[in-house]
C-alpha positions, 0 to 999 in steps of 0.5 A: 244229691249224685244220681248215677245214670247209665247211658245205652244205644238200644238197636232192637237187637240182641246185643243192646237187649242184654245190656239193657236187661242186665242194668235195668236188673242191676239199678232194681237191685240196688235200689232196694237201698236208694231208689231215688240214686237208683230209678229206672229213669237214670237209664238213658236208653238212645235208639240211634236209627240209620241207613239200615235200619228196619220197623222191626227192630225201631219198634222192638227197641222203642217199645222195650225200653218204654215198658221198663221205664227207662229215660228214652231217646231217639236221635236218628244219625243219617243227617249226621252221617250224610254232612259227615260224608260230605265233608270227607268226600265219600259217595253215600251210594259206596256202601263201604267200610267208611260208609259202615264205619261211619255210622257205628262211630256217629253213634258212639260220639252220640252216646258218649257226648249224653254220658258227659252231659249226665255225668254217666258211664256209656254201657256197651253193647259189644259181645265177646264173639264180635270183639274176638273177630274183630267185628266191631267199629274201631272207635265206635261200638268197641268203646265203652266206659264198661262193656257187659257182654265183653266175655258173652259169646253170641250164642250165649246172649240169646240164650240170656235174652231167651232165659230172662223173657221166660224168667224176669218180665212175666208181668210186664206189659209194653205200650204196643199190646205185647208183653215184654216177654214177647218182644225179647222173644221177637229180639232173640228170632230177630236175624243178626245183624249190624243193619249198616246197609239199607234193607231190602225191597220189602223193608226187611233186613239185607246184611246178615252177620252170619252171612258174612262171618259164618255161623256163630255157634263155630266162632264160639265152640272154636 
């Protein structure tokens, strides 16, 4: 019988949270006519940790995917990432755009390979306010065989993720205690952030998007 699967990076962030929230909705829906075609299961959900990458947002990510019982993945790309400098001849200490570049598009070969190995579409994660400003990995997180949030500007994405942690998960518990309406809580207080360059001395997120673009809330009501 054909299943349908959905393969997804979940970063822990607001982006991929949304896209997970809305095709975790979307497959309950459908499901009401065929469950099997249309069980959580057949949500392949990848947290890809690099460089950059902190215990807040793996833990978010790890453990919202869990509660909504999604097929979960966990492909670390660091050892790819340092074969592919390698290769090319780049100093992994130059935290560049080829150093940033290179792990959005690891990711996005990753995902892309499970989406042809299940016979799935790659969900993306990419909001309108980052394609409208270009940040965003040519040939990597700006593909997707559907992207979800391609006409949500970012402040409207945590607006969502704060309306459905109220709204939709009242009653679902994760693994670590929590509900899951506190992990998207955590999700939308979280900094935004690509997590390309390596955190700080305390573990904590270094690069801050609003830091370097400016505040979202201009970009947007612009």
């Amino acid at each position: 019988k054909i299943q349908s699967k959905a393969v997804i990076g979940i970063s822990g962030g607001l982006d991929s949270t949304l896209a997970l929230i809305v095709t975790a909705l979307a497959f309950d829906a459908l499901s009401k006519d065929d469950k099997e075609r249309w069980k959580p299961e057949n949500i392949i959900a990848v947290t890809m940790p690099g460089f950059g990458t902190t215990s807040r947002t793996k833990n978010n990510a790890w453990y919202l995917m869990q509660a909504l019982g999604v097929t979960c993945h966990e492909i670390s790309i660091v050892p790819a990432c340092i074969q592919h400098f390698k290769d090319i001849g780049h100093d992994p200490d130059d935290h560049d755009a080829t150093y940033e570049n290179t792990q959005a598009r690891e990711r996005t070969q990753i995902l892309m390979d499970i989406a042809n190995k299940y016979g799935g579409i790659v969900v993306g994660t990419g909001d309108l306010s980052e394609l409208a400003l270009g940040w965003a990995t040519y040939n990597g997180d700006h593909m997707s065989m559907y992207g979800v949030n391609a006409d949500i500007p970012k402040t409207l994405v945590r607006s969502l993720v704060q309306w459905a942690a109220e709204n939709c998960f009242k009653g679902t518990d994760a693994t670590d205690g929590r509900s899951v309406r506190e992990i998207l809580l955590d999700i939308a207080d979280t900094p935004i952030s690509p997590e390309l360059l390596p955190a700080d001395e305390n573990g904590e997120i270094r690069q801050v998007t609003e830091d370097l673009v400016g505040p979202y809330e201009l970009h947007d009501f612009f």
